[in-house]
TIFI-177471 format. One line per field, with one value per residue: residue number from 0; x, y, z of N, C-alpha, C, CB in turn. Coordinates in pm, whole numbers, plus 50000, padded with zeros to 5 digits. Glycine has a CB too. Example, Ala and Ser with C-alpha at 12.3 -4.5 7.8 and 13.67 -1.06 7.14 Angstrom:
<atoms>
n <- 0, 1
neast <- 51319, 51285
nnorth <- 49431, 49775
nup <- 50780, 50708
caeast <- 51230, 51367
canorth <- 49550, 49894
caup <- 50780, 50714
ceast <- 51320, 51290
cnorth <- 49670, 50003
cup <- 50780, 50787
cbeast <- 51131, 51408
cbnorth <- 49553, 49940
cbup <- 50905, 50572
</atoms>
This chain:
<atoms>
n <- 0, 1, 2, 3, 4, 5, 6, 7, 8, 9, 10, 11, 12, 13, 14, 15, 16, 17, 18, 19, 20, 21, 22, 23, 24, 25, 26, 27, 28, 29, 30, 31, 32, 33, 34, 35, 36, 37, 38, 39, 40, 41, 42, 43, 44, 45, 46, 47, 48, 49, 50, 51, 52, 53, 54, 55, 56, 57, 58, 59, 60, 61, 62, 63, 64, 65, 66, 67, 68, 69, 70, 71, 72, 73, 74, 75, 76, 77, 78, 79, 80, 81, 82, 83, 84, 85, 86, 87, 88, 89, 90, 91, 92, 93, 94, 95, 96, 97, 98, 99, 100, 101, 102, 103, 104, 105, 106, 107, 108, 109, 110, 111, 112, 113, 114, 115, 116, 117, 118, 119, 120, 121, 122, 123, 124, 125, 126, 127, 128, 129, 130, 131, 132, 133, 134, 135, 136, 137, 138, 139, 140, 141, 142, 143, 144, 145, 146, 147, 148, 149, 150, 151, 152, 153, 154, 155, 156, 157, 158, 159, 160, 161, 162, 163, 164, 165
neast <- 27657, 27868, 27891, 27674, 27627, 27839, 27725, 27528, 27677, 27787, 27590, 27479, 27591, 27593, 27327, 27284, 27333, 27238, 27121, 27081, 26906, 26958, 26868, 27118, 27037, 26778, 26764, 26908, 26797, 26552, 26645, 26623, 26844, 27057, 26996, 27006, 27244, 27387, 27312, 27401, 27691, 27695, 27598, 27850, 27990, 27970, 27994, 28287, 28392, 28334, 28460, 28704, 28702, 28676, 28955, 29063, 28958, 29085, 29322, 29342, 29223, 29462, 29610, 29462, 29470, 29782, 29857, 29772, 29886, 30147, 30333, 30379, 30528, 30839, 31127, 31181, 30938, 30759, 30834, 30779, 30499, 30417, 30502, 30348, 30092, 30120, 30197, 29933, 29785, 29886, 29822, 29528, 29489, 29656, 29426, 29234, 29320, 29325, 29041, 28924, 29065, 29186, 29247, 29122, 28918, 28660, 28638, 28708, 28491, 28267, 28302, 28298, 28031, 27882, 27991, 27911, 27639, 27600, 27768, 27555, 27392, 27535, 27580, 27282, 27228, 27340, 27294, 27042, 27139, 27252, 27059, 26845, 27047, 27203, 27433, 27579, 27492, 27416, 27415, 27183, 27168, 27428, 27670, 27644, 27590, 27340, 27059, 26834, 26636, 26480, 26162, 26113, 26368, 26454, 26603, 26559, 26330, 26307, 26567, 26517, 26322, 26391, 26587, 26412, 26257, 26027
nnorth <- 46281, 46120, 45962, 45797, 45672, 45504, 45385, 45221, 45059, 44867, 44780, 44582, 44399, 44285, 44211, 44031, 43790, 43457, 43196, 42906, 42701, 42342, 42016, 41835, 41618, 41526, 41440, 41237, 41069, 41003, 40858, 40531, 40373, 40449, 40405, 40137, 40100, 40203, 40033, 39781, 39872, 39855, 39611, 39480, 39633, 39487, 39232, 39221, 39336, 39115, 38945, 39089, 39060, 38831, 38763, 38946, 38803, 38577, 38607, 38723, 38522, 38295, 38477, 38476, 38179, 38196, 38291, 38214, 37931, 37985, 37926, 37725, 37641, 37629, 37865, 37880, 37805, 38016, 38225, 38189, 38147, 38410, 38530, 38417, 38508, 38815, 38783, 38712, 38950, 39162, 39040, 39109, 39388, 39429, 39341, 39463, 39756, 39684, 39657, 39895, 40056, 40432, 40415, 40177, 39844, 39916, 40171, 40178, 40042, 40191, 40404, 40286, 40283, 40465, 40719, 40690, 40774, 41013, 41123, 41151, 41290, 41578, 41580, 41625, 41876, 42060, 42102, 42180, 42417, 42600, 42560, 42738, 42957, 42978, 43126, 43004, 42735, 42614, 42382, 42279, 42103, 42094, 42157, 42457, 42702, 42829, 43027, 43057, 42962, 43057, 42871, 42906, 42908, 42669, 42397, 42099, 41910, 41985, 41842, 41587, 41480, 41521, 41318, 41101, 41010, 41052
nup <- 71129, 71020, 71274, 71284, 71051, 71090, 71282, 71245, 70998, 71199, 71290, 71086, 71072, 71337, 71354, 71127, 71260, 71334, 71610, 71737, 71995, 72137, 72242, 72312, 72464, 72498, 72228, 72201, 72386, 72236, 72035, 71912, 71829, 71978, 72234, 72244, 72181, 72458, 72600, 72500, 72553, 72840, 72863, 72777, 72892, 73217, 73158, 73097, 73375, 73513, 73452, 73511, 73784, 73858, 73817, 73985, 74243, 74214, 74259, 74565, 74696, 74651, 74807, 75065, 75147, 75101, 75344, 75532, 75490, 75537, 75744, 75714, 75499, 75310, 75233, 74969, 74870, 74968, 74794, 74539, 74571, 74647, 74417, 74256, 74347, 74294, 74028, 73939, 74024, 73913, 73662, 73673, 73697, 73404, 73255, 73335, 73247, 73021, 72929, 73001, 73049, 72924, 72604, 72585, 72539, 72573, 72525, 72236, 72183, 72249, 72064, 71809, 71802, 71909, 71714, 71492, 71523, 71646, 71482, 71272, 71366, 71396, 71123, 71038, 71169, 71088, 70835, 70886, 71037, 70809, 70594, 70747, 70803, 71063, 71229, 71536, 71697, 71983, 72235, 72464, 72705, 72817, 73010, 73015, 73108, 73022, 73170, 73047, 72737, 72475, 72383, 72071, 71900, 71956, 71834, 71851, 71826, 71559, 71447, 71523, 71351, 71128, 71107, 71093, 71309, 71575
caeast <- 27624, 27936, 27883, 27504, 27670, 27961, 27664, 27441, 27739, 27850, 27477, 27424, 27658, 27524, 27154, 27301, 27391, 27176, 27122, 26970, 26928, 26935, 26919, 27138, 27014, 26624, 26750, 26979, 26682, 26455, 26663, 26656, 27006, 27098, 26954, 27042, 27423, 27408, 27267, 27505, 27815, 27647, 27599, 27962, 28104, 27928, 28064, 28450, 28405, 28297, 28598, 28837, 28678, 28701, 29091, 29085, 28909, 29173, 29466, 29276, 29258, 29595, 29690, 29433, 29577, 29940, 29836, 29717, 30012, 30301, 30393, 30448, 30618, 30959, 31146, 31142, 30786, 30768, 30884, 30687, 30378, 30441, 30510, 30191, 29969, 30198, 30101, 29780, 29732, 29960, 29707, 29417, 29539, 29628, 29288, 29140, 29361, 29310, 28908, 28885, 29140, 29179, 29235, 29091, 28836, 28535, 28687, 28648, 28365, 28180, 28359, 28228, 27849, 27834, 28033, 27782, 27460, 27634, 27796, 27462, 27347, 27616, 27520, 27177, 27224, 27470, 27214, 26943, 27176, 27274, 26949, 26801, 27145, 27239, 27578, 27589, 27448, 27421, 27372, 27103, 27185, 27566, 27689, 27751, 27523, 27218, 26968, 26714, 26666, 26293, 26142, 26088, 26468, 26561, 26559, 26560, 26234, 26351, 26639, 26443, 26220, 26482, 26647, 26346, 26210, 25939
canorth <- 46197, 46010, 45848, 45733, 45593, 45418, 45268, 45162, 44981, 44802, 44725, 44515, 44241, 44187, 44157, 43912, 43636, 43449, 43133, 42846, 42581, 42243, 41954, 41690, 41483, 41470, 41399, 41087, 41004, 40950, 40738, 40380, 40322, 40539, 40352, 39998, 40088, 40211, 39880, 39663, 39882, 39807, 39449, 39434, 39638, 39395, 39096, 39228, 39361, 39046, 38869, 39171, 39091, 38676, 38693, 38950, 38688, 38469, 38635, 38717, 38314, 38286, 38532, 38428, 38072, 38226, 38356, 38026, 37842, 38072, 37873, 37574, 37692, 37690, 37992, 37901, 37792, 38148, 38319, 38104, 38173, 38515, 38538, 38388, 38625, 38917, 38819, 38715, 39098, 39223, 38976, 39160, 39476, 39419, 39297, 39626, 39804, 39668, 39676, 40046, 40189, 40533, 40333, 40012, 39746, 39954, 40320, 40144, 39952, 40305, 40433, 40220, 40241, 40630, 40796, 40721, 40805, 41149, 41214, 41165, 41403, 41669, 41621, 41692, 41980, 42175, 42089, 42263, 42550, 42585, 42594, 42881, 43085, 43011, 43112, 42953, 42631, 42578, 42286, 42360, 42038, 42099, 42253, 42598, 42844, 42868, 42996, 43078, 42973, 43021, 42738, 42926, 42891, 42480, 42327, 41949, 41839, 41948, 41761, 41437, 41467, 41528, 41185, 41003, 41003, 41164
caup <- 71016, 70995, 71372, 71235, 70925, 71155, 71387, 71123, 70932, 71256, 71335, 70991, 71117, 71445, 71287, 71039, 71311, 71412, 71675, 71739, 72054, 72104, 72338, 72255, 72567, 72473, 72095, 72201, 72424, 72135, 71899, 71954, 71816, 72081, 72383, 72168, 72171, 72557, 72634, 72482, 72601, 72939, 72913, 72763, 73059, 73279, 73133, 73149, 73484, 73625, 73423, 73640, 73920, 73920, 73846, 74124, 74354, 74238, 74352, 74698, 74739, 74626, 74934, 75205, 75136, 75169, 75473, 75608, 75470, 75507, 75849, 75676, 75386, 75255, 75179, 74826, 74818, 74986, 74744, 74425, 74628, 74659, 74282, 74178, 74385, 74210, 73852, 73953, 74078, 73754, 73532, 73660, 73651, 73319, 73208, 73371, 73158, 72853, 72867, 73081, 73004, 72763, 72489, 72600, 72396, 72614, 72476, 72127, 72130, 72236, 71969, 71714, 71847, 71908, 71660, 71379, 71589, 71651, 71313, 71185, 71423, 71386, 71015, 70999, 71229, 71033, 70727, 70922, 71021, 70677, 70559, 70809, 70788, 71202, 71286, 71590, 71730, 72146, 72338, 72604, 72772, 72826, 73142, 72956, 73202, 72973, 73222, 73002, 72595, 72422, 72266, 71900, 71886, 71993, 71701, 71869, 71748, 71420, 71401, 71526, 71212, 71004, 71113, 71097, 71492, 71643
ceast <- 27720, 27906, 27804, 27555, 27749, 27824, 27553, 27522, 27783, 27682, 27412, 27491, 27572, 27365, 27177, 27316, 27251, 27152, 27055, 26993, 26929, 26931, 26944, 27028, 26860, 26660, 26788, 26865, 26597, 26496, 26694, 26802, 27088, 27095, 26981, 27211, 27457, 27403, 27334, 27627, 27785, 27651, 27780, 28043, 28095, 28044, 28223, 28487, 28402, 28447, 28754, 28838, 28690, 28895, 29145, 29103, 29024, 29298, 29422, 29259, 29350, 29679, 29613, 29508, 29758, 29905, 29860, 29830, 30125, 30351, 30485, 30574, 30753, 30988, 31119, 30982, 30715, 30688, 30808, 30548, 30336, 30417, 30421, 30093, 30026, 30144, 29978, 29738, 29731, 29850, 29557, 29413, 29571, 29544, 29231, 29176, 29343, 29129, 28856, 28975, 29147, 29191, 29224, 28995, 28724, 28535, 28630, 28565, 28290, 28231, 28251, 28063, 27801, 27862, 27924, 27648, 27489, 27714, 27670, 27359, 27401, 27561, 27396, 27153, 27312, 27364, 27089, 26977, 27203, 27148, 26903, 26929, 27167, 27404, 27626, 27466, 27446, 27356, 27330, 27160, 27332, 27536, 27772, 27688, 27431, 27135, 26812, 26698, 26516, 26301, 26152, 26245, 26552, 26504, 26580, 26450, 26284, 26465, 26606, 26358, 26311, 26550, 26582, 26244, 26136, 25993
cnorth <- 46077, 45882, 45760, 45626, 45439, 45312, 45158, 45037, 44823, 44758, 44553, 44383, 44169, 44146, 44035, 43792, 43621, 43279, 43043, 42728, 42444, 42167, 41816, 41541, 41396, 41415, 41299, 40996, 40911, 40897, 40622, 40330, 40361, 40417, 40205, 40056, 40124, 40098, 39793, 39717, 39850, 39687, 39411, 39461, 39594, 39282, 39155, 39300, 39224, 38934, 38979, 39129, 38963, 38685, 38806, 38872, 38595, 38519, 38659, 38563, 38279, 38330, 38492, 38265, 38066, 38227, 38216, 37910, 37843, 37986, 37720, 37579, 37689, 37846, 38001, 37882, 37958, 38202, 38317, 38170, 38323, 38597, 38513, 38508, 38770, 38930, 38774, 38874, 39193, 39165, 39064, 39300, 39534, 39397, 39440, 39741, 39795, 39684, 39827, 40078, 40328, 40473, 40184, 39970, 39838, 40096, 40276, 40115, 40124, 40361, 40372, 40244, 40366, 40698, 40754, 40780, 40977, 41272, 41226, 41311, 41548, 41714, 41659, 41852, 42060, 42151, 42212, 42409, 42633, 42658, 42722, 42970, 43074, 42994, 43008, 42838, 42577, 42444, 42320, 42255, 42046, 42142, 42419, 42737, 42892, 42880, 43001, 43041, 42993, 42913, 42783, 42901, 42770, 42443, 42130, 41868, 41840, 41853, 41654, 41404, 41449, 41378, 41098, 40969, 41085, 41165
cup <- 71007, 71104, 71320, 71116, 71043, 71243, 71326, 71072, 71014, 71280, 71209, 71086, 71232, 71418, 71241, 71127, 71389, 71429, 71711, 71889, 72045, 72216, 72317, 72383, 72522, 72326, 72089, 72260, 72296, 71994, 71944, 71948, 71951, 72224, 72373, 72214, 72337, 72630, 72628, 72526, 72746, 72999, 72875, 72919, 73146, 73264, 73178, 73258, 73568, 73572, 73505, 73760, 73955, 73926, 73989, 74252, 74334, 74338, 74528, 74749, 74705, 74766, 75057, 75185, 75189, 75276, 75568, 75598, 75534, 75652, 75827, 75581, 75382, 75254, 75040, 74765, 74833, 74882, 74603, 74449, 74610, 74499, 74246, 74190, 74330, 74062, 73887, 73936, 73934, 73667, 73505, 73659, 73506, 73242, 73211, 73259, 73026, 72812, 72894, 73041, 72924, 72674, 72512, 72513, 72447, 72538, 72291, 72096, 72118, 72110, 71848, 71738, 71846, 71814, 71551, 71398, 71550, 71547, 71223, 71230, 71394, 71201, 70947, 71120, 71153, 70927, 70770, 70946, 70916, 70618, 70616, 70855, 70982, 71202, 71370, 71677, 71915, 72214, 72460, 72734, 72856, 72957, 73117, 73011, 73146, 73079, 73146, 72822, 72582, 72327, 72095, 71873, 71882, 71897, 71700, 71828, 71657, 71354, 71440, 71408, 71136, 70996, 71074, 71239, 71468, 71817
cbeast <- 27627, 28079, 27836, 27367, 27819, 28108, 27579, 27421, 27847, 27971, 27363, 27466, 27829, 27529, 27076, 27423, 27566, 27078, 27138, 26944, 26887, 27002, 26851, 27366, 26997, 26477, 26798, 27133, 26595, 26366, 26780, 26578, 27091, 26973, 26785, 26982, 27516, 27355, 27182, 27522, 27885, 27565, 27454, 28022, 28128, 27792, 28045, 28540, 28315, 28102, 28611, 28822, 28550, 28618, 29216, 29020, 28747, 29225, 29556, 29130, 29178, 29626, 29708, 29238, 29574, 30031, 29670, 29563, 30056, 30304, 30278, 30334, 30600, 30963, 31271, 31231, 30688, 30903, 31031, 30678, 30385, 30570, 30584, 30102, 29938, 30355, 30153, 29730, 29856, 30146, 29646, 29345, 29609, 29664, 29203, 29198, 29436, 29381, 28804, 28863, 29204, 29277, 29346, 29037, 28803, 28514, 28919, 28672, 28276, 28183, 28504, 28274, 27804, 27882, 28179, 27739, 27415, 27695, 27915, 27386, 27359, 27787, 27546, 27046, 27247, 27680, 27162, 26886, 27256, 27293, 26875, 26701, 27044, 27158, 27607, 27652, 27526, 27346, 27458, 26879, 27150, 27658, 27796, 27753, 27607, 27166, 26988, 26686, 26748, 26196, 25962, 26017, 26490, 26540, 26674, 26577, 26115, 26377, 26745, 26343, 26121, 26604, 26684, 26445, 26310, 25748
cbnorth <- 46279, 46055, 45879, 45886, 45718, 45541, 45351, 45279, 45069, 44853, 44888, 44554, 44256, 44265, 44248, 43927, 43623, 43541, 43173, 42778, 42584, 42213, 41973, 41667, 41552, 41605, 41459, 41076, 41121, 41053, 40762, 40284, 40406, 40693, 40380, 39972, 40238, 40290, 39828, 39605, 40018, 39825, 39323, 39501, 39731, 39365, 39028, 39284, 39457, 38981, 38859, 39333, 39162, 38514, 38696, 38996, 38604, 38414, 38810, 38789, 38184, 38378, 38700, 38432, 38058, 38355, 38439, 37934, 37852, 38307, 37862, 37475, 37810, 37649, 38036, 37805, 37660, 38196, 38309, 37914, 38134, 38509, 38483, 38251, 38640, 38874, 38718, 38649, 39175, 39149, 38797, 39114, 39461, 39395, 39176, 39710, 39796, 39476, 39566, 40083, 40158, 40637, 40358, 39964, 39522, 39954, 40359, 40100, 39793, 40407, 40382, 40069, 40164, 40714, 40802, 40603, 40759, 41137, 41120, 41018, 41379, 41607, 41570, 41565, 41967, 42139, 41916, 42209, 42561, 42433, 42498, 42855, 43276, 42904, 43216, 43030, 42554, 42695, 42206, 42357, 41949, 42185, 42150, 42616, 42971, 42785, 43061, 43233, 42842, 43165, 42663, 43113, 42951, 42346, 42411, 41918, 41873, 42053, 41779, 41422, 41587, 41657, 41145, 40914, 41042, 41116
cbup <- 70886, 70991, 71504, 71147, 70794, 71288, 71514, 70990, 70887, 71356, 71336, 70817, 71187, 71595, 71143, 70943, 71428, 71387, 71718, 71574, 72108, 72017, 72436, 72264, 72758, 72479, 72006, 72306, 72484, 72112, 71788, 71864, 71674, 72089, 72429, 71950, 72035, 72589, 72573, 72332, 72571, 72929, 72793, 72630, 73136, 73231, 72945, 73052, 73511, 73632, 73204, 73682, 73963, 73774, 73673, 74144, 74325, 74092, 74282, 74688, 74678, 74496, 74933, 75247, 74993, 75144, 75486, 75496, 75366, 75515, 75945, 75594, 75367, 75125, 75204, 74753, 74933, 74987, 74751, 74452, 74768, 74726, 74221, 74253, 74581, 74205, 73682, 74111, 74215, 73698, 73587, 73743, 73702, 73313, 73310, 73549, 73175, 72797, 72929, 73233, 72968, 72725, 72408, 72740, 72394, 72782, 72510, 72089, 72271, 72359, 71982, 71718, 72018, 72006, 71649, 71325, 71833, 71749, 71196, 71182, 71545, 71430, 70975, 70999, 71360, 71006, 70709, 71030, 71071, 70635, 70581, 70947, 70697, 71316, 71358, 71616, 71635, 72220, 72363, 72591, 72708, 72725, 73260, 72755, 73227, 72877, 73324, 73046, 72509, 72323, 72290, 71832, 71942, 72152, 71567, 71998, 71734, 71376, 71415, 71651, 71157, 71019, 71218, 71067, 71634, 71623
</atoms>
């Protein structure tokens, strides 16, 4: 009697939880803001790639030039010469850094463009879990070894309605 009691008592809990899927990927898919803010961090990282990549080119014509020169040259012109194509390299280097970098203007800009899409997301998903009592919440899309979820359980349509999207 007592075991039956003991398996019973421990059985309520695990009944009580319960789970739901999701897939962020098809849900980012289908919001415009979404595919609007990928777009423009795109065309931005464009643009300040091709500004890395001209003062690159500079310093590279700075040094085939040395190259070509260096016979004529001074020592001190050398050495000037030498120095230029240095911060040239350092300039663009620095540039790279400051737009790619971990905390560069590209780290922020996404910043600014995603974190609202996905706090809005995070917040109507915890609304929905909330609502139907789900413990836990899974991302099907992740790389977390889901081989199998059933559809009565992904609740990604629902949270596209809930936003506003079909």
């Amino acid at each position: 009697m007592i075991i039956i009691a003991c398996a019973w008592i421990l059985a309520i809990p695990a009944q009580a939880q319960k789970y739901a899927l999701l897939d962020m990927e098809y849900i980012l898919k289908n919001i415009p803001a979404y595919e609007r803010a990928n777009e423009q961090l795109s065309q931005i990282s464009k643009k300040w790639q091709a500004e890395v990549e001209a003062v690159n080119n500079e310093a590279a014509t700075l040094y085939k030039n040395y190259q070509n020169e260096v016979v004529f040259l001074s020592q001190e012109q050398k050495k000037a010469r030498q120095e230029a194509i240095m911060n040239k390299e350092l300039e663009a280097s620095e540039l790279k850094k400051k737009y790619f970098g971990p905390e560069g203007e590209l780290f922020k800009k996404r910043q600014a463009l995603m974190t609202p899409i996905q706090d809005e997301i995070y917040n109507t998903v915890k609304e929905i879990s909330e609502l139907r009592g789900y413990s836990l919440v899974i991302d099907r899309s992740s790389d977390n070894g889901i081989i199998y979820g059933s559809p009565k359980v992904d609740i990604s349509n629902e949270v596209l309605q809930k936003l506003g999207y079909q």
